[in-house]
C-alpha positions as a LaTeX table, in Angstrom:
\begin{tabular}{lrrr}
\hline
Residue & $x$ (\AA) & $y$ (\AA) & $z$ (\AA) \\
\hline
Unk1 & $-36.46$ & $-72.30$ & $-94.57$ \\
Unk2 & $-38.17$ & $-70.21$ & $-97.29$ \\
Unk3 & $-34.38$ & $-70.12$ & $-99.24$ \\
Unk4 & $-34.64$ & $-73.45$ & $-98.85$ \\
Unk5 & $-38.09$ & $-74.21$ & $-100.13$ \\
Unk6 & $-37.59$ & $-72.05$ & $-103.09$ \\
Unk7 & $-34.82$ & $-74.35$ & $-104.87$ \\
Unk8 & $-37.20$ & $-77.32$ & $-104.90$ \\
Unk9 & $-38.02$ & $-78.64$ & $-107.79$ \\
Unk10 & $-41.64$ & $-79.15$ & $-106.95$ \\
Unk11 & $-44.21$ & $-76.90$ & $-105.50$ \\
Unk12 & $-44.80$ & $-76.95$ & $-101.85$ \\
Unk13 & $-47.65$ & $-74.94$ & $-99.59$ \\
Unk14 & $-48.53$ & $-75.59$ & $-95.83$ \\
Unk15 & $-52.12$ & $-74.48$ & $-94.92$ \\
Unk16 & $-53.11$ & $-74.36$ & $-91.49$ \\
Unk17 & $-56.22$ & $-75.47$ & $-89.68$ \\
Unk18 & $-58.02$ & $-72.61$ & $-90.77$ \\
Unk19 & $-57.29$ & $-73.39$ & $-94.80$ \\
Unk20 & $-55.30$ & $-70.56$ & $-94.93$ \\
Unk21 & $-51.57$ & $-70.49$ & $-96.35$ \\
Unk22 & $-49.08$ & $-70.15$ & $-94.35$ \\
Unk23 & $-45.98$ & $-70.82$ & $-96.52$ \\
Unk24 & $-45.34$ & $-71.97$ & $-99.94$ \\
Unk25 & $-42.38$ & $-71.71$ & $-102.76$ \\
Unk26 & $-42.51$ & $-69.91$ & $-106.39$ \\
Unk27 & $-42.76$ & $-73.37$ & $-107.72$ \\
Unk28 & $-46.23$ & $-74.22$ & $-106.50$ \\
Unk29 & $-47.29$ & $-70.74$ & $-108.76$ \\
Unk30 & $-45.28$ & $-72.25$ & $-111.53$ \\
Unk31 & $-47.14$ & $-75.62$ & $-111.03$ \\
Unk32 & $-50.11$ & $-73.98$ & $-111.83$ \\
Unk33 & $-49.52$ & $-70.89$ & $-113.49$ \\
Unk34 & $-50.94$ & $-68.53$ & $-110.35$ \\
Unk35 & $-50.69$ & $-65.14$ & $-111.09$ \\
Unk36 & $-47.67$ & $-63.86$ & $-107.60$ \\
Unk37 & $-50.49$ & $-61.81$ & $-105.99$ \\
Unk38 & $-52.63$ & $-65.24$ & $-105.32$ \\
Unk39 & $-50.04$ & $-66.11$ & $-102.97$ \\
Unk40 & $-49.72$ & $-64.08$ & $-99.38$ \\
Unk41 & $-49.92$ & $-64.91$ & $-95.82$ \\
Unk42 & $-53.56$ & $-65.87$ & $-95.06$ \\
Unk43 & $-54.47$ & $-66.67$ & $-98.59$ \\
Unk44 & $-57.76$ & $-68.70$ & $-98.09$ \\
Unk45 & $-57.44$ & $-72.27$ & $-99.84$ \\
Unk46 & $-60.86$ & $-71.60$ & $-101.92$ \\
Unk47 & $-59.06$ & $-69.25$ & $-103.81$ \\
Unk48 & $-56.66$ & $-71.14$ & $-105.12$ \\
Unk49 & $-59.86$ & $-73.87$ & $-106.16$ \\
Unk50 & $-61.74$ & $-71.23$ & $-107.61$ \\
Unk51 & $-58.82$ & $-70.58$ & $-109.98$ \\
Unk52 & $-58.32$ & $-73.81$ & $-111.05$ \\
Unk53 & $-62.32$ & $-74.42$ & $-111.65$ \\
Unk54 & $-62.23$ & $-71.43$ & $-113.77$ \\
Unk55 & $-59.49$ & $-72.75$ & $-115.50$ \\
Unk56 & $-61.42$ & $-76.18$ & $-116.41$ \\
Unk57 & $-59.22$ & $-78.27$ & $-114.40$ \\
Unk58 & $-62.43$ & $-80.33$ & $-112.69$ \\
Unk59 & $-64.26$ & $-80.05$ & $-115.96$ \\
Unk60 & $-67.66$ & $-79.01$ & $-117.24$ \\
Unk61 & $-70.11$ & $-77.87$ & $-113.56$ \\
Unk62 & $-70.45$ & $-75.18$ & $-111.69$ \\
Unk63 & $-67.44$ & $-73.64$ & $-110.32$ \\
Unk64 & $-68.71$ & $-72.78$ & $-106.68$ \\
Unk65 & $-70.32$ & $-76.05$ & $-106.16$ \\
Unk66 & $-66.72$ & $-77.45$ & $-106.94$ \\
Unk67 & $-64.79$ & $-75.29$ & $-104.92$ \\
Unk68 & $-67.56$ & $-76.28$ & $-102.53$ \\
Unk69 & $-66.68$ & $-79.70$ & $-102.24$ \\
Unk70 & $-63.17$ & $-79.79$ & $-102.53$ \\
Unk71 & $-63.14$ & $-77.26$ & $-99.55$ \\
Unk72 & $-65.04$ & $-79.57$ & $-97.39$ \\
Unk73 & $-63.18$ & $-82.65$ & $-98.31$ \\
Unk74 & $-59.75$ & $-80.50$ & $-97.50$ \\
Unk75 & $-61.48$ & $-80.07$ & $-94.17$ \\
Unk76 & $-60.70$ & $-83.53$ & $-93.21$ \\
Unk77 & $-57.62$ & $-83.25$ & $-93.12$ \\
Unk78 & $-56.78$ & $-86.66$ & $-94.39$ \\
Unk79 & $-53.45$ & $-87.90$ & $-96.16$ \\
Unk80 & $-54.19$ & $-88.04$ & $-99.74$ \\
Unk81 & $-51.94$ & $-88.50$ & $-103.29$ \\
Unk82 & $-53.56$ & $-88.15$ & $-106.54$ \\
Unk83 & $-53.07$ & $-87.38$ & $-110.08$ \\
Unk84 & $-54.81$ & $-84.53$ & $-111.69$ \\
Unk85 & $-55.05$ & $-84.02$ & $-115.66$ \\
Unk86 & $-55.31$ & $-80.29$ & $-115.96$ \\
Unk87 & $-57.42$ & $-78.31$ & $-118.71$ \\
Unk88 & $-54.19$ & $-77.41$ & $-120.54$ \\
Unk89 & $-52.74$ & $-81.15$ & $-120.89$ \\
Unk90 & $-50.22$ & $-80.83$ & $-118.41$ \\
Unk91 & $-50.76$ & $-83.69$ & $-115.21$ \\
Unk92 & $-49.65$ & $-82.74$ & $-111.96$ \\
Unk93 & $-49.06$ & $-85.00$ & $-108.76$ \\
Unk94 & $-50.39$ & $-84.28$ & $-105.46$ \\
Unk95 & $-49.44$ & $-85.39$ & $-101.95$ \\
Unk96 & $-50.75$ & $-83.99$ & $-99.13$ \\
Unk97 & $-50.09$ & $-84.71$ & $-95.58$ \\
Unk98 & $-52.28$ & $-83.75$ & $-92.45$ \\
Unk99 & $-50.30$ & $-81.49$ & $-89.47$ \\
Unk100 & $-50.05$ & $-82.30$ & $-86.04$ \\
Unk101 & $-51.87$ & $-79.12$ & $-84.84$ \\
Unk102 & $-54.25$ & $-78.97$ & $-87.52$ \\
Unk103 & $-53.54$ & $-77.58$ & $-91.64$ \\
Unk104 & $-51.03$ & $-79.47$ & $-94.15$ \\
Unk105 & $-48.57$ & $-79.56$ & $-95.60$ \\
Unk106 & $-48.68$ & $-80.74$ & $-99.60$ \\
Unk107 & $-46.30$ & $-80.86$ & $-102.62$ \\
Unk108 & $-46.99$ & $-80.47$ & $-105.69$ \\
Unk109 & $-45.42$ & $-82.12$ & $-108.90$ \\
Unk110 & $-45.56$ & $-81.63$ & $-112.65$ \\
Unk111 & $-45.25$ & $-85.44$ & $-113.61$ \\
Unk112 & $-46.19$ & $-84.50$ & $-117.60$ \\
Unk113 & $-42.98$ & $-85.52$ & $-119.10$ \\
Unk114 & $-42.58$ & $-88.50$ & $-116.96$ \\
Unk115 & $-45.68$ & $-89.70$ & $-117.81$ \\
Unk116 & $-45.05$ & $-89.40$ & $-121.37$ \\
Unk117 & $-42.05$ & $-90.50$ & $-121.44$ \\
Unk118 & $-43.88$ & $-94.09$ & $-119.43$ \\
Unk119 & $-46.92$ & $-94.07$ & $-122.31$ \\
Unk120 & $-44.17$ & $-94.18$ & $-124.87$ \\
Unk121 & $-42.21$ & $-96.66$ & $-122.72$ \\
Unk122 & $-45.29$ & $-98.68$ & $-122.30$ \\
Unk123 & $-46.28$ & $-98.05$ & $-125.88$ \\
Unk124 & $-42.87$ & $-99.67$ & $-127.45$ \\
Unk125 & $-43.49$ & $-102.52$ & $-124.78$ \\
Unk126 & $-46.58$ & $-103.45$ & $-126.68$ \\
Unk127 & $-45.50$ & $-102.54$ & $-130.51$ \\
Unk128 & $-42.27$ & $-105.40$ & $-128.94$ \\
Unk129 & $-44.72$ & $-107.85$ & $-127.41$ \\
Unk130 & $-47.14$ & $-108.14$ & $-130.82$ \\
Unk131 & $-43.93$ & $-108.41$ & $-133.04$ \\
Unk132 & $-42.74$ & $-111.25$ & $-130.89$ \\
Unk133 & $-45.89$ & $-113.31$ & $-130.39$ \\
Unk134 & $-46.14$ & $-114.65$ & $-133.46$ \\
Unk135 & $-42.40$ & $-115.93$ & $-132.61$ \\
Unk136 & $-43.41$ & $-117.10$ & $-129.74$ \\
Unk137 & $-45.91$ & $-118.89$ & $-131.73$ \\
Unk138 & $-43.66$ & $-120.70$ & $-134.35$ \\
Unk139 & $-41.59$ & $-121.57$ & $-131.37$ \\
Unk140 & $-43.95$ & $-123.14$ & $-129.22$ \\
Unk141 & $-45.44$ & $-125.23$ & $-132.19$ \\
Unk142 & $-41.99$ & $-126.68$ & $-132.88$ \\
Unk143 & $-41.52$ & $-127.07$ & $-129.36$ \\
Unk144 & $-44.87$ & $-129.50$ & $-129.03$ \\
Unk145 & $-43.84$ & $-131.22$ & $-132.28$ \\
Unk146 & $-40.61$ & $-132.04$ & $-130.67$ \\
Unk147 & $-40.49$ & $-135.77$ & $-129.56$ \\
Unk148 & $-39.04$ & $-135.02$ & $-126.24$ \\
Unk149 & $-40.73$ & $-133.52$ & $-123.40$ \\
Unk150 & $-39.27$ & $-130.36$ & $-122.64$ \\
Unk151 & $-40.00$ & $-127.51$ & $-119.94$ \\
Unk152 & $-37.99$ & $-124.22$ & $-118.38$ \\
Unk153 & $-37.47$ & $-123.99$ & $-114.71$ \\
Unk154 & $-36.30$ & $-121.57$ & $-113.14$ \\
Unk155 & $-33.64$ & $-121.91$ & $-109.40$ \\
Unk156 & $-36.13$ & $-122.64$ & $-107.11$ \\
Unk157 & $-37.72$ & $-125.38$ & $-110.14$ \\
Unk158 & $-40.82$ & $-123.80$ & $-110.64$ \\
Unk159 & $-42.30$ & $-124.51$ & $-113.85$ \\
Unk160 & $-42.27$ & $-121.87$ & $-116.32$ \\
Unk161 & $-42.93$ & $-123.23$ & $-119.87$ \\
Unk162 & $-43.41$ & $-126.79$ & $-120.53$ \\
Unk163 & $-44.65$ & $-128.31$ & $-124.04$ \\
Unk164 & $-47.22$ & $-130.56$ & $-124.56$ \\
Unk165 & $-45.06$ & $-133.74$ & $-124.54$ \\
Unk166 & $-43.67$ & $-133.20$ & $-121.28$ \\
Unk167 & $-47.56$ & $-132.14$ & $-119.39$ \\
Unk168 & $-48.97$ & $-134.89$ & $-121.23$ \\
Unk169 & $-46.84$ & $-137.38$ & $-119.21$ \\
Unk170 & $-48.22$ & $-136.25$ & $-116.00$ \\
Unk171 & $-52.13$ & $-136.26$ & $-117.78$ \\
Unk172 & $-52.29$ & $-132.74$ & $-117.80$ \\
Unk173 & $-51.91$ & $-129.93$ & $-120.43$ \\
Unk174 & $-49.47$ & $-127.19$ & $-120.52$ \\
Unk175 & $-51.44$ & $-124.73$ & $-119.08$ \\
Unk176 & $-52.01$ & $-127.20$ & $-115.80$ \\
Unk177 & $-47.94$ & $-127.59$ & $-114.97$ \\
Unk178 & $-47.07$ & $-123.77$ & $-115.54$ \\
Unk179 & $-46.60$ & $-122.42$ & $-112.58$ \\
Unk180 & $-46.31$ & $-125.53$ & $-110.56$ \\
Unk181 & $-43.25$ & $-126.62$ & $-108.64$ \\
Unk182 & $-41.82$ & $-129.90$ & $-110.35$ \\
Unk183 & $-42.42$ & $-131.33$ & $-106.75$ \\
Unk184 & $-45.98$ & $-131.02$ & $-107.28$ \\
Unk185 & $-45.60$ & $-133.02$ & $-110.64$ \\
Unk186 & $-43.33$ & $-135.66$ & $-110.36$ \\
Unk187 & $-43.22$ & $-139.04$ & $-108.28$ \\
Unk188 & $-41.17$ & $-138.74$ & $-104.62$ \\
Unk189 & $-38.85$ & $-141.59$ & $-106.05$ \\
Unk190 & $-38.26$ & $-139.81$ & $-109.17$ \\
Unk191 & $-37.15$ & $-136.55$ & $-107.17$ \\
Unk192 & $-35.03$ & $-138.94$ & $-104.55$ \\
Unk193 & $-32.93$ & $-140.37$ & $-107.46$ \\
Unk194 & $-32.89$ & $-136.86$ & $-110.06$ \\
Unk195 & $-32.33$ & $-134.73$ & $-107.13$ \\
Unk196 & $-28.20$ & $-134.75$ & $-107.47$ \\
Unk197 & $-28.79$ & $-133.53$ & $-111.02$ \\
Unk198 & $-31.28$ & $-130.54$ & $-110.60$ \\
Unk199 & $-28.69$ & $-129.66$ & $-108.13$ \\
Unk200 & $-25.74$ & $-129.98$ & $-110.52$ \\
Unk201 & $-28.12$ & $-127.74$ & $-113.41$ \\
Unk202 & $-28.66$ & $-125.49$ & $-110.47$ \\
Unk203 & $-24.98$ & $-124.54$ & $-110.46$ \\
Unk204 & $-24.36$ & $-123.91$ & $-113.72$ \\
Unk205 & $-23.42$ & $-127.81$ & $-115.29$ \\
Unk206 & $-24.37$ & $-129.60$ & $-118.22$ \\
Unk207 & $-26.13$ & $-133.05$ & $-117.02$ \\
Unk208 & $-27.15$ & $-135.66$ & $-118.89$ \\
Unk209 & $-28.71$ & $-138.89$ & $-117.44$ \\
Unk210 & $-31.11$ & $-141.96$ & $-117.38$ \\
Unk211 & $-33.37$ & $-143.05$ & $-114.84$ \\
Unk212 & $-36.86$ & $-145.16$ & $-114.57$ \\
Unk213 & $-39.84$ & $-142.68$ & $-114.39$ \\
Unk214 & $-42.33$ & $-143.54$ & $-112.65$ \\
Unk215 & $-46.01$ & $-141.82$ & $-114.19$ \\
Unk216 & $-49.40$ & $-141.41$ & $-113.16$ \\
Unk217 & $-51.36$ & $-144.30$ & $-114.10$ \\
Unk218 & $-48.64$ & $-146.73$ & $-112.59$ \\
Unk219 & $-46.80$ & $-146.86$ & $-116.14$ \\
Unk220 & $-42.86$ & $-146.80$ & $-116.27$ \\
Unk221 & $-40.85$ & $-145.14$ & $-118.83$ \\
Unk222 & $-36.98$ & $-145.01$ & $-119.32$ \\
Unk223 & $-36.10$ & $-141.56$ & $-119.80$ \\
Unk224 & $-32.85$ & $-139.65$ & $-120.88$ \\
Unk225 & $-32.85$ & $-135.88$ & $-119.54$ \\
Unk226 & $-30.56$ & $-133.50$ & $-120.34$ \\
Unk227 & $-30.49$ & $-130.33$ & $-118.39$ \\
Unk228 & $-29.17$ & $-126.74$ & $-119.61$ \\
Unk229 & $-28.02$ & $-123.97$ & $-117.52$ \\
Unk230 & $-30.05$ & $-120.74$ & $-119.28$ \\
Unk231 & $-27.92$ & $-117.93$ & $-117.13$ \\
Unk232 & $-26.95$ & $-114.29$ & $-119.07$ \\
Unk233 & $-23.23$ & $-113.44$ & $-120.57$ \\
Unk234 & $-21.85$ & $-112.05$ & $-116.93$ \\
Unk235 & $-23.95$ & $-113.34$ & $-113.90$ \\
Unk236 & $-25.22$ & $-116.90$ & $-111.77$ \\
Unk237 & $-27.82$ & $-119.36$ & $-113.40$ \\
Unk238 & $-31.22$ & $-118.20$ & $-113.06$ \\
Unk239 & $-32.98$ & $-120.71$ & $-114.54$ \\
Unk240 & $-32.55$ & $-124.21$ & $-116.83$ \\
Unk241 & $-34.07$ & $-126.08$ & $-119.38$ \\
Unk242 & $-35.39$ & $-129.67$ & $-118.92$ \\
Unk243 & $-35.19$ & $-132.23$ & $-122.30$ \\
Unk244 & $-36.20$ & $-135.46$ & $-121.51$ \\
Unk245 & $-36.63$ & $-138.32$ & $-124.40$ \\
Unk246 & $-37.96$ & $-141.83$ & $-123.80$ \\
Unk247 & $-35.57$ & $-144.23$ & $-124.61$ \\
Unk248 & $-37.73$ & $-147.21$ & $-123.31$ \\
Unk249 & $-37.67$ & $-148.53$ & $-126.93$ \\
Unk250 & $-34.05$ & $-148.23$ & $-127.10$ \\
Unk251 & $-33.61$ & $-150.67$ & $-124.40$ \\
Unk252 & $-35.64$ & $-152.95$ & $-124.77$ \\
Unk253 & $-34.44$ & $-153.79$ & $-128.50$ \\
Unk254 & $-30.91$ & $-153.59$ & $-127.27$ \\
Unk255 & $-32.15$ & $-156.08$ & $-124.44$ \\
Unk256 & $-33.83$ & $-158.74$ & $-126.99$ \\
Unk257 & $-30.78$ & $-158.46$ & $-129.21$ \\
Unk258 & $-28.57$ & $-159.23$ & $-126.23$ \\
Unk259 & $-31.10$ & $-162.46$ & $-125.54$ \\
Unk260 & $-30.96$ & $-163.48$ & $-128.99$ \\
Unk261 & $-28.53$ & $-166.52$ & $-129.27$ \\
Unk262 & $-27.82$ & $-165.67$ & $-132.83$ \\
Unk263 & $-27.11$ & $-162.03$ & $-132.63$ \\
Unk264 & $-23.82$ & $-160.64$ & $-133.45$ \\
Unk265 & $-22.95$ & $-156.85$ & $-133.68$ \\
Unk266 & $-23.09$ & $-156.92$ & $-137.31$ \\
Unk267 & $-26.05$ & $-157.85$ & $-137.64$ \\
Unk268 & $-27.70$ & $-156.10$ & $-135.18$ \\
Unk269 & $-26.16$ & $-153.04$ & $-136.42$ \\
Unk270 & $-28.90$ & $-152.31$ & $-138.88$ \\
Unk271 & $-31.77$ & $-153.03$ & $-136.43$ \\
Unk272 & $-30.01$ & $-150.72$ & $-134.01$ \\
Unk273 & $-29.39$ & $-148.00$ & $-136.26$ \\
Unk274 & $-33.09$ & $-147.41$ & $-137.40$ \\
Unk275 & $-33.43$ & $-147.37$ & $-133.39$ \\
Unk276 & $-32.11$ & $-144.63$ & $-132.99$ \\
Unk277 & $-32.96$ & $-142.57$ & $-135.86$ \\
Unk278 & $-36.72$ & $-142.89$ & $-134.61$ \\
Unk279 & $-35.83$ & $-142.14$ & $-130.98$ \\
Unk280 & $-33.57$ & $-139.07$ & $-131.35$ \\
\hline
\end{tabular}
């Protein structure tokens, strides 16, 4: 067992009910930088504290009122893990579990380089977030200047971005639809009828279509959507994006042009043309 114990790569000690050692590995020395002759059957605990308060690993106080406490809180015997920040720098994790018949049994880590190597990590995370905000910025003001309503869902069509066009049909704001489920947003009819298409986005097609909205307020809109697998380079669709454009103006000129007895596609061209230039 003690071959074992001594290629860990983490320090280990069991202390029985008593607080006194019973077996531990060269690591746990290296851990802390115990001089050999600290470690030896029945070792008491305290001594082991008493080096580490001298060393300035609780801080400024008085040593023997630390080792105090920390003896009578190892007493318990209770499961613990915890971080410690030693004098020198270095942090060191410890996990200590309670015996059956009474002691422990606890490990000890030296986490320093894996913590550093997470501040950095969380550091460039940061330095990346600020550089892209103001992106994220530009984009979301062209995306609420946009005349189209336009929102990301992801598979299970929970709302994940949505611009102001496309909240302010439901008379809320951006920051009220985020998060939602579009079944908590749009009409029961409007699902019914669209449902075939989120379906078809859902597995990876392009869809484009036109339906009758209905919106709060009891208004009615005609509304082309087109909806855009977002998936990455080698993998299934995890999400889509939503465009919808009223095209209730559309319709209803091509529908008076239709009525009018003297129309004729020539000359409705013109009339149709600027149409469409202000709808798309």
């Amino acid at each position: 067992m003690l071959e074992r114990l001594a290629h860990l790569d983490q320090g280990i000690t069991i202390f029985d009910q008593n607080l006194k050692l019973v077996v531990w590995n060269r690591k746990f020395l290296e851990v802390y930088g115990y001089p050999e002759d600290m470690a030896f059957q029945g070792a008491d605990f305290a001594s082991s504290i008493m080096f580490n308060a001298r060393a300035g690993d609780y801080g400024p106080g008085d040593a023997d009122q630390q080792v105090g406490e920390r003896v009578e809180i190892a007493r318990k015997f209770v499961k613990h893990r915890f971080k410690r920040i030693r004098a020198d720098g270095r942090t060191v994790e410890v996990v200590g579990t309670p015996l059956p018949n009474g002691g422990f049994v606890s490990t000890y880590t030296d986490i320093t380089e894996k913590e550093r190597q997470q501040e950095l990590l969380e550091g460039m995370v940061q330095t990346r977030t600020q550089e892209l905000r103001p992106s994220e910025e530009r984009l979301t003001l062209i995306a609420d200047e946009v005349p189209a309503g336009i929102a990301h869902l992801d598979q299970d069509m929970n709302i994940l971005v949505a611009n102001k066009r496309f909240a302010r049909a439901y008379k809320k704001t951006p920051p009220q639809v985020i998060g939602l489920n579009v079944r908590d947003v749009l009409y029961a009819k409007t699902l019914e009828e669209s449902a075939q298409f989120f379906e078809q986005a859902r597995r990876g097609s392009l869809v484009d279509f036109e339906m009758r909205l209905e919106l709060p307020g009891g208004r009615l809109k005609d509304v082309r959507t087109l909806l855009r697998p977002d998936k990455p380079k080698h993998g299934e669709v995890n999400a889509f994006y939503l465009v919808s454009i009223d095209v209730s103006r559309r319709k209803s000129t091509m529908a008076a042009l239709m009525r009018s007895q003297k129309w004729t596609p020539w000359a409705a061209w013109p009339v149709v043309y600027r149409m469409i230039s202000t709808t798309y």
